[in-house]
C-alpha positions as CSV (number, residue, x, y, z in Angstrom):
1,X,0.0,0.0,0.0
2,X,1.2,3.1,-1.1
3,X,2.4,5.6,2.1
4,X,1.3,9.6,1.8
5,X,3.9,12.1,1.4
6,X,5.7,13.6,4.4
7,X,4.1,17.3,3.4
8,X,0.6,15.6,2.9
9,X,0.7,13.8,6.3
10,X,2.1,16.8,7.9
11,X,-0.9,18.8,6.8
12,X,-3.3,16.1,8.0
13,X,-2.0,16.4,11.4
14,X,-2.0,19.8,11.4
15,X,-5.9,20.2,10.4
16,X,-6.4,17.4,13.1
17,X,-4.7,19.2,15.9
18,X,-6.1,22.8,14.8
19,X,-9.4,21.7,14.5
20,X,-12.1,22.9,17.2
21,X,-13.8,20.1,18.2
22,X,-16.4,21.6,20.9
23,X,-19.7,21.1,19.8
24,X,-21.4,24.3,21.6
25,X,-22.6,26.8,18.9
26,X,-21.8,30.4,20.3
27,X,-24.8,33.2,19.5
28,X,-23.8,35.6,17.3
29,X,-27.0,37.3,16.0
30,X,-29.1,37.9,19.6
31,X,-31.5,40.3,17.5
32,X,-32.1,38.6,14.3
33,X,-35.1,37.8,12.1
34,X,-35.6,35.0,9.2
35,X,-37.9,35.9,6.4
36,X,-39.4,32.5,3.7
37,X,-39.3,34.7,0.7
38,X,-42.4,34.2,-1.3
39,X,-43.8,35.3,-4.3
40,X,-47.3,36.5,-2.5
41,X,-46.7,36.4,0.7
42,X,-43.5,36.3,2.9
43,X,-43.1,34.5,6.3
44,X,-40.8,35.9,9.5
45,X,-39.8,34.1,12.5
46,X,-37.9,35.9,15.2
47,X,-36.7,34.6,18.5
48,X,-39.3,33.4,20.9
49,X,-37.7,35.4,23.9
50,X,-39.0,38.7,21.7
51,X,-43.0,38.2,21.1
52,X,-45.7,35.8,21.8
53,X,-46.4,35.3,18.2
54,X,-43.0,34.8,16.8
55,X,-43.7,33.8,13.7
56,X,-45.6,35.9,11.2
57,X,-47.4,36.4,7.9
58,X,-47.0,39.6,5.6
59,X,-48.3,40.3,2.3
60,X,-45.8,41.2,-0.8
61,X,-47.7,45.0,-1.5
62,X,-45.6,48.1,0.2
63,X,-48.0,48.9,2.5
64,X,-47.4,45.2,4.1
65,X,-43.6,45.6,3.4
66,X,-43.7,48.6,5.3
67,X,-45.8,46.7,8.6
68,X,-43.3,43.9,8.6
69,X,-40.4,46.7,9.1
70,X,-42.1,48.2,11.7
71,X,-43.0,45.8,13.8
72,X,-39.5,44.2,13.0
73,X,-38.2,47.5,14.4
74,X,-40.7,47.7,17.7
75,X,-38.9,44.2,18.6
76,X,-35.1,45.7,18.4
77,X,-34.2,43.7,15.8
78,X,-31.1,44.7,13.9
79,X,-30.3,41.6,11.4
80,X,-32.2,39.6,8.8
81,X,-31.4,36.8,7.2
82,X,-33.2,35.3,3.8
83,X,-32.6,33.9,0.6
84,X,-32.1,35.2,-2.7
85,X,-35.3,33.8,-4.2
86,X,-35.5,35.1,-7.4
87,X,-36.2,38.8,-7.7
88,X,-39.2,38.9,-4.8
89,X,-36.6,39.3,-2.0
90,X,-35.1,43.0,-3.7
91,X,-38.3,45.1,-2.4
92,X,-38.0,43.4,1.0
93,X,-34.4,43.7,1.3
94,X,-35.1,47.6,0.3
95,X,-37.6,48.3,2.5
96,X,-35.0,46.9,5.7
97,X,-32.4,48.5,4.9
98,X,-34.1,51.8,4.8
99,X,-35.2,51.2,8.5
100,X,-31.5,50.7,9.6
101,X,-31.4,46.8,9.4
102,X,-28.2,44.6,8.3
103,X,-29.9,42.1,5.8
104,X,-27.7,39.3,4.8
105,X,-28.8,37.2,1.2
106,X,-28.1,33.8,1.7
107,X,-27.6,31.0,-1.5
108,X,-30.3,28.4,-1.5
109,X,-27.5,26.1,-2.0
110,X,-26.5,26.8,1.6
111,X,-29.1,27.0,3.6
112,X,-30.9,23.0,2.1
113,X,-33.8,22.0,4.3
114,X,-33.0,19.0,6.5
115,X,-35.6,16.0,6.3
116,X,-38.7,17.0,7.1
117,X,-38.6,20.9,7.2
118,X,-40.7,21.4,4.1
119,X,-43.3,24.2,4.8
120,X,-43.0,28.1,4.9
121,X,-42.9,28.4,8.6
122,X,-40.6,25.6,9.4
123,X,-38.1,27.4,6.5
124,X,-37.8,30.7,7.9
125,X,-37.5,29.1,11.7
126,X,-34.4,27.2,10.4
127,X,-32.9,30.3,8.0
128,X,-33.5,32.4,12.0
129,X,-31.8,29.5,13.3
130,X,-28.6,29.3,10.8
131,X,-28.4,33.2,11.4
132,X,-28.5,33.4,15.1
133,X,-25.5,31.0,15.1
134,X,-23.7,33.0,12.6
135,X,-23.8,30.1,9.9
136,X,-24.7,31.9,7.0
137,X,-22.5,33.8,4.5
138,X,-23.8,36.6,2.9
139,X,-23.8,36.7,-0.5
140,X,-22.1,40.0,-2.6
141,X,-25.1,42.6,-3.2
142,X,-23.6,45.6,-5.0
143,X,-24.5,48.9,-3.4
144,X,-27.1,51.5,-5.4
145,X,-24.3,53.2,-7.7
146,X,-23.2,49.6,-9.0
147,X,-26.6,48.3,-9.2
148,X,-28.0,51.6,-11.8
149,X,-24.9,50.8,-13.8
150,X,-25.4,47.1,-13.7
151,X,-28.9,47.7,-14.7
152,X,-28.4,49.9,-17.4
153,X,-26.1,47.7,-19.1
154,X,-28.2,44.3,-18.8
155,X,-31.1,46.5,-20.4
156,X,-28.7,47.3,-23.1
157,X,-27.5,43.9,-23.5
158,X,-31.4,42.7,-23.9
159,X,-32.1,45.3,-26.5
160,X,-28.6,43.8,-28.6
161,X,-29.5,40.8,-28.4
162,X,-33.1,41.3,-29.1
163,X,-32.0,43.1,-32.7
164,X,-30.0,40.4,-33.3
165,X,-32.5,38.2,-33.5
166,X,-34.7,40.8,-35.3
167,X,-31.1,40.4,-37.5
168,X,-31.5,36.7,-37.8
169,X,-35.1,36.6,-39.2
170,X,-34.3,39.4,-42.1
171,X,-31.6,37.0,-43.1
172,X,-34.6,33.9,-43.2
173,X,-37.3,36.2,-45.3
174,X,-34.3,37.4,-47.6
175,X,-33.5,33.4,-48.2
176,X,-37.1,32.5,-48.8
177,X,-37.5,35.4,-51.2
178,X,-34.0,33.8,-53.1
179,X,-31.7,37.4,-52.3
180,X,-28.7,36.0,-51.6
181,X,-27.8,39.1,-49.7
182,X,-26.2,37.2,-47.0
183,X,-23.9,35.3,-49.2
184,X,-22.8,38.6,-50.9
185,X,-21.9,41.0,-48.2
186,X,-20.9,39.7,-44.8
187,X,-23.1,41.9,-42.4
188,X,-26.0,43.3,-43.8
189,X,-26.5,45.9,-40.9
190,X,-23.6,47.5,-42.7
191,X,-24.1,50.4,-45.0
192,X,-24.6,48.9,-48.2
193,X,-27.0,46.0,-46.5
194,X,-29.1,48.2,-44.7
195,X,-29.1,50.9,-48.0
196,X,-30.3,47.5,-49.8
197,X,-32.7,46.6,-47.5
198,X,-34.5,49.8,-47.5
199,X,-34.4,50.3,-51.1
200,X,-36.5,46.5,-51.3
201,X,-38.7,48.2,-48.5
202,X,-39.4,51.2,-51.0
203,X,-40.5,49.0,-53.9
204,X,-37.1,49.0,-55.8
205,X,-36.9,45.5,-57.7
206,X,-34.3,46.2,-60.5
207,X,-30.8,44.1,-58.8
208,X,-28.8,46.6,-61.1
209,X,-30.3,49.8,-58.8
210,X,-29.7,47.6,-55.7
211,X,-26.4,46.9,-56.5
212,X,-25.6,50.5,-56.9
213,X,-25.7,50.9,-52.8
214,X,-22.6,48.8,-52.8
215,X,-20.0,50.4,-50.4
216,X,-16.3,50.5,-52.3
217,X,-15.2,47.8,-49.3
218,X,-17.2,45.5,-50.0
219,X,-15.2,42.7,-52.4
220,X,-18.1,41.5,-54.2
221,X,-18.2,43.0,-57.8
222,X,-21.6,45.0,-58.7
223,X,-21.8,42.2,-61.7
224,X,-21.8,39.4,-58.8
225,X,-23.7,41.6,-56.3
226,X,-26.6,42.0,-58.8
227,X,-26.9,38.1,-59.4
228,X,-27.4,37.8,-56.0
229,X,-30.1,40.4,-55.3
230,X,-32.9,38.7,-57.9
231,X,-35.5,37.2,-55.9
232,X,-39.7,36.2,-56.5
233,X,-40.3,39.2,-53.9
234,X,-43.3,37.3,-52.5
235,X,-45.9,39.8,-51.0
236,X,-46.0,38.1,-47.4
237,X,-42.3,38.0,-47.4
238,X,-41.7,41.4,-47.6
239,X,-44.3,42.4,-45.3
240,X,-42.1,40.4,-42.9
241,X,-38.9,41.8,-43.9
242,X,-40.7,45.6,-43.1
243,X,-42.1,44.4,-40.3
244,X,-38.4,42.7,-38.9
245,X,-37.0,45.7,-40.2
246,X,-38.5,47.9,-37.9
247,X,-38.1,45.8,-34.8
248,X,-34.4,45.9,-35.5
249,X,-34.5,49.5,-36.2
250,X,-36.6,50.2,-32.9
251,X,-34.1,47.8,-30.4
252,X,-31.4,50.1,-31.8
253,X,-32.7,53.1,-30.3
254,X,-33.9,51.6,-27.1
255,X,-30.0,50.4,-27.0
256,X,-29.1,54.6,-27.8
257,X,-31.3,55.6,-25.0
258,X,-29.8,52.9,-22.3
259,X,-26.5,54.4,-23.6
260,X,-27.5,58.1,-22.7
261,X,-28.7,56.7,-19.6
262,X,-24.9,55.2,-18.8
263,X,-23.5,58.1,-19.8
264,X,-25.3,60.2,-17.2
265,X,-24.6,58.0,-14.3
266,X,-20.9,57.4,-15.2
267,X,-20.4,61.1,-15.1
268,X,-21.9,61.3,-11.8
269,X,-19.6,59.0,-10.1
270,X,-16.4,59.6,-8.2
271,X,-13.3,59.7,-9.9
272,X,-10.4,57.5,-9.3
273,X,-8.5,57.7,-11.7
274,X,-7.1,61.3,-14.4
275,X,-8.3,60.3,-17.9
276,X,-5.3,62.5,-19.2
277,X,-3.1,58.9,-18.2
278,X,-5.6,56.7,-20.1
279,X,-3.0,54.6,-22.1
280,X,-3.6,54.9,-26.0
281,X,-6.0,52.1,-27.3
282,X,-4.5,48.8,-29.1
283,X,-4.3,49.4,-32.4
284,X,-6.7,45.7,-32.8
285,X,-8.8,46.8,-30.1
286,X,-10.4,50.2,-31.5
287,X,-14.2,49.5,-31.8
288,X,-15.7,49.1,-35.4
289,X,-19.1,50.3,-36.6
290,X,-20.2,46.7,-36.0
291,X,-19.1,46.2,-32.9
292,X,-22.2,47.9,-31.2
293,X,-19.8,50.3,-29.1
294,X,-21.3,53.4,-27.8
295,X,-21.2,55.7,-30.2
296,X,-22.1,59.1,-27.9
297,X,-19.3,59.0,-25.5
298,X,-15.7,57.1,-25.3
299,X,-16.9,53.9,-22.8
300,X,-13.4,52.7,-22.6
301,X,-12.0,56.7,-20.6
302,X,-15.0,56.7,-18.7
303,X,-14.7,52.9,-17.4
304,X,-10.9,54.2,-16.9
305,X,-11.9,57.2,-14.6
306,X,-14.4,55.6,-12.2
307,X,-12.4,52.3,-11.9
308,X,-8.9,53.5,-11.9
309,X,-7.8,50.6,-14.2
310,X,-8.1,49.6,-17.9
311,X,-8.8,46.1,-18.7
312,X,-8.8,46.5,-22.6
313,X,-4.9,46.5,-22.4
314,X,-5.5,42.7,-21.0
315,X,-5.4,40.1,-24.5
316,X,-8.8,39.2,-25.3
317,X,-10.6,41.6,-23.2
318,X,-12.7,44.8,-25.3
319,X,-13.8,47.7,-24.4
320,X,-17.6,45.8,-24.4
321,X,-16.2,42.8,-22.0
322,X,-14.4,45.1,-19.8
323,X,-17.8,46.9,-18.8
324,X,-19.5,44.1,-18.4
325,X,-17.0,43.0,-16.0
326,X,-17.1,45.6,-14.1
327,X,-21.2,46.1,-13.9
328,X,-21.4,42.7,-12.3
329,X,-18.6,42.9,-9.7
330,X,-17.2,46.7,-9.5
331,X,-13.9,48.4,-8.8
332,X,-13.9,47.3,-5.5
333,X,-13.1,43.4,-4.8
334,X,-12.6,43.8,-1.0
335,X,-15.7,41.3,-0.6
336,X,-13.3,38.7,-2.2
337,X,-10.3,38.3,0.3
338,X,-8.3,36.5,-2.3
339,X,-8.2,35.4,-6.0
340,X,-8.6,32.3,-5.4
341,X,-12.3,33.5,-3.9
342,X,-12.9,35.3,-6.5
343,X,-12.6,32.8,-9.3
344,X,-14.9,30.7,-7.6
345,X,-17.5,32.8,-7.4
346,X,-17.0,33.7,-10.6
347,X,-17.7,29.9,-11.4
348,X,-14.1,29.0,-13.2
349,X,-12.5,27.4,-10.4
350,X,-12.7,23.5,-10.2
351,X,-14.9,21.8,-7.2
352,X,-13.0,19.1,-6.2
353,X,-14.4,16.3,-4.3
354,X,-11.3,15.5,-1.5
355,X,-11.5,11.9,0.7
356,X,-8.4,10.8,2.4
357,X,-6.6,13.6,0.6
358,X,-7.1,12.5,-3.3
359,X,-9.0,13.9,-5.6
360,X,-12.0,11.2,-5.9
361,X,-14.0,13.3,-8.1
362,X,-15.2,16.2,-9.7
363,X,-18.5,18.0,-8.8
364,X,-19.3,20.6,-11.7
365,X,-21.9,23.2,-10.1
366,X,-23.8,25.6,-11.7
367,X,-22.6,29.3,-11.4
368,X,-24.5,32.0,-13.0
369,X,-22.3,34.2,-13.6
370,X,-22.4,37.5,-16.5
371,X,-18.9,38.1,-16.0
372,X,-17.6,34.6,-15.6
373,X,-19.5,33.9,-19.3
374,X,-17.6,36.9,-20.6
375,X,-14.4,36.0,-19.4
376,X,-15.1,32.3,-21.0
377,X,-15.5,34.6,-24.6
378,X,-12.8,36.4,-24.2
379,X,-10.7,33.2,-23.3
380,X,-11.8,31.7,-26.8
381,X,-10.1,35.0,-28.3
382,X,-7.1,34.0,-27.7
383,X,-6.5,31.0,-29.9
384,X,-4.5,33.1,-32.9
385,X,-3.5,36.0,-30.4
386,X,0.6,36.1,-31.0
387,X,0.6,37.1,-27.3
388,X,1.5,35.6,-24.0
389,X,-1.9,34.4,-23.6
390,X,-2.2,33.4,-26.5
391,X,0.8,31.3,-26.1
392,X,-0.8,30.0,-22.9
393,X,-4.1,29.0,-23.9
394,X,-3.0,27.4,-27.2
395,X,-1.0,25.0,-24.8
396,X,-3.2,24.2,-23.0
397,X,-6.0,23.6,-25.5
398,X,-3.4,21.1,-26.7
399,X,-3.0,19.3,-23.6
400,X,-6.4,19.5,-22.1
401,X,-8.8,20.0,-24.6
402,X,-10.9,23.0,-26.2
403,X,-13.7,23.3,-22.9
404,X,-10.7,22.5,-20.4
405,X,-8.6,25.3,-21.6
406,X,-11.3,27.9,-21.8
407,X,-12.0,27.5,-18.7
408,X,-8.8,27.9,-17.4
409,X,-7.8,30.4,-19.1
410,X,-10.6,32.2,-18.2
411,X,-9.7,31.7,-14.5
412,X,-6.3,33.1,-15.4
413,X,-8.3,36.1,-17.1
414,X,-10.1,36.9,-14.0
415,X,-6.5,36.9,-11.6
416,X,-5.6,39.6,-13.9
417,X,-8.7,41.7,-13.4
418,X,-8.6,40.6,-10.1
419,X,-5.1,42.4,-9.5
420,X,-5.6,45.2,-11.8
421,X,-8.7,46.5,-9.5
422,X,-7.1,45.8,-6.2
423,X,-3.5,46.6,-6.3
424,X,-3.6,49.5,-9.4
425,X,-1.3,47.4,-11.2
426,X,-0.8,48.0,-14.5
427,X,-0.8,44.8,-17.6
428,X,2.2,44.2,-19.7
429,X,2.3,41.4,-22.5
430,X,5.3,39.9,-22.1
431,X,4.8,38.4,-26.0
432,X,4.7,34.6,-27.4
433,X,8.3,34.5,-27.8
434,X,9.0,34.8,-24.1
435,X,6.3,32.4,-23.1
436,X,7.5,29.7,-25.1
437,X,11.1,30.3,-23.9
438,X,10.2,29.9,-20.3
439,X,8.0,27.0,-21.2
440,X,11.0,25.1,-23.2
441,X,13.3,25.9,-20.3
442,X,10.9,24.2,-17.8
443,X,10.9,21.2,-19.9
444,X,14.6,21.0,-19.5
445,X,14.5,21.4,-16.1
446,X,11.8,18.3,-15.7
447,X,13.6,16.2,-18.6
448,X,17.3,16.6,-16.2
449,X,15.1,15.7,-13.2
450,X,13.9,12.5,-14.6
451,X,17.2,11.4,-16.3
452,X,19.1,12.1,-13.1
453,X,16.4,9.6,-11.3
454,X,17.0,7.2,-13.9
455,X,21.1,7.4,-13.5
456,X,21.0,9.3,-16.7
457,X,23.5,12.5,-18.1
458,X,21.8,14.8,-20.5
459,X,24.4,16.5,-23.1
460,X,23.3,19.7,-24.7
461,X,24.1,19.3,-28.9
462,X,26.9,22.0,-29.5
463,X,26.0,24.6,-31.8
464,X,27.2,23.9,-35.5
């Protein structure tokens, strides 16, 4: 039977000897509160000690909101505890906070019911239980300025995604109707698609007029960019086509006025950082008319000044993925002690599952997370990146597989922006050349290691 390690048993002992093994569970919340989120009603328990009727029923309207508060507040309580079920617990959590009271959002996943606690009552008598103990962790709730922002953006994000669909079914009704304008032009929200398109919407047939709207970029020829614009031009069709047209049209401006919106409530924000020392922009990173960039302001200064750092000089993170990044966790990652923490709430760090101390498993849990999927983009970026990175990810794609490497590299992504926001620092590339030295070198070093175990001398070839 193989022996552990020296360091392995060592650390063993050491858990062993540090561990606590008193089973008394000290109060920590005296004045605390547990509240069952519902969707129509919502149940509180509170100590015993504090009421006769110490469990309770309130109503989801603000009138009942504002009841449950007061009498909350009559009884000295000064914590709450709940879960974050859905969206229903926001207006609660609101209405506490207003009235002075710490409220701390606990994940479902930690507070499972043990056998036999199933109804609403028994739910928030265990969450006032867990609390009063000190055995929940609150989860990260941003605070109003971050929320706006993060709002703002996931609106705008909707509205994108919502014309790109609109996108999607002008491409179908094209196809039925036979214009190949897909085929000819590769966006056809570009100028000369979009020209096209509203041409065919004001009853211009003739593909030799259509093709006239081609923009000098594009490769096609007018000779091969008429052939594809002849189509049957079916009524229905194009009544789809105007209608799609219009949808796309409409999300655009909704996505104009959500950037108005972020414009005015970046400006309001504090400052930490001069834009005068914004460094200049990558020459491969400058947004394109495609790209769906703001147009009215420069995002990338602006995300500069309230942050204090600039994630677009980081490979394989844009302008677009940097302020997504920071609308979900903010400048300021205090509530993540370490990196380490702050990859795994992000959802990128692996979940082992340890017994006798080997890895006997994996357990692959499901994180929500908007910036964790945006680092896992920008990760696949990277592939043809002559970068560091690049470098990076392309060995490990090799050795671990296309899903394996993204996520890793992701979680090597988000130790960058993890560093960046906390200690100012600054990103340099250090280039593919230099990554595939130090990773050649390392070979060597494991390649001498295992020949000297083996009683073997390695000679270096002398240069011819």
């Amino acid at each position: 039977m193989r022996q552990p390690s020296k360091t392995r048993k060592n650390k063993r002992s050491a858990v062993a000897r540090n561990q606590d093994w008193s089973l008394g569970l000290a109060v920590v919340n005296s004045k605390a509160a547990g509240i069952d989120i519902g969707n129509e009603e919502h149940f509180v328990a509170v100590p015993p000690s504090m009421d006769p009727q110490p469990v309770r029923m309130f109503g989801c309207y603000t009138s009942e909101l504002k009841r449950m508060a007061t009498w909350l507040r009559s009884l000295g309580i000064t914590t709450v505890a709940m879960q974050s079920t859905g969206v229903y617990w926001i207006a609660v959590a609101d209405t506490l906070r207003e009235q002075g009271m710490r409220v701390t959002v606990a994940n479902g996943r930690d507070t499972k019911n043990l056998p036999g606690r199933k109804t609403d009552i028994q739910e928030c008598q265990w969450l006032l239980k867990l609390h009063v103990y000190g055995l929940l962790k609150d989860s990260f709730v941003p605070d109003e300025q971050l929320l706006a922002m993060r709002r703002y953006w996931r609106q705008r994000q909707q509205h994108i995604a919502d014309a790109s669909t609109a996108v999607q079914r002008m491409q179908k009704t094209l196809t039925q109707m036979n214009v190949q304008l897909r085929n000819a032009i590769s966006d056809i929200t570009g100028t000369t698609g979009i020209s096209i398109i509203e041409a065919i919407l004001s009853g211009e047939r003739d593909p030799e007029k259509l093709a006239q709207f081609r923009d000098p970029r594009v490769k096609k020829s007018k000779r091969e960019l008429a052939q594809a614009l002849e189509g049957n031009w079916r009524e229905e069709l194009l009544f789809i086509l105007q209608q799609e047209y219009e949808t796309y049209c409409m999300y655009q401006c909704k996505a104009a006025e959500c950037d108005a919106a972020l414009e005015r409530h970046l400006a309001r924000l504090q400052q930490r950082a001069d834009p005068a020392e914004l460094p200049p922009c990558p020459r491969h990173k400058k947004p394109r008319s495609g790209d769906n960039v703001p147009s009215n302001f420069d995002l990338r200064e602006e995300l500069f000044r309230v942050s204090g750092a600039d994630l677009t000089q980081i490979d394989g993170i844009n302008v677009l993925t940097a302020q997504t990044i920071l609308a979900e966790v903010g400048w300021d990652v205090s509530y993540w002690p370490t990196e380490g923490q702050f990859v795994s709430w992000l959802g990128l760090a692996p979940n082992h599952k340890i017994s006798g101390g080997k890895i006997i498993g994996r357990d692959y849990r499901k994180v929500v997370s908007g910036a964790g999927q945006a680092l896992r983009m920008c990760a696949t970026t990277l592939l043809r990146s002559k970068t560091y990175l690049g470098a990076q990810y392309r060995r490990l794609r090799t050795k671990l597989g296309a899903p394996k490497a993204i996520k890793a590299m992701a979680a090597r992504l988000a130790r960058i922006v993890y560093r960046m926001l906390k200690f100012g620092l600054d990103y340099v590339d250090k280039g593919a050349h230099y990554y595939e030295q130090k990773y050649r070198e390392q070979q060597i070093r494991q390649i001498t290691k295992q020949a000297r175990k083996l009683g073997l001398h390695i000679v270096a070839p002398k240069a011819a």
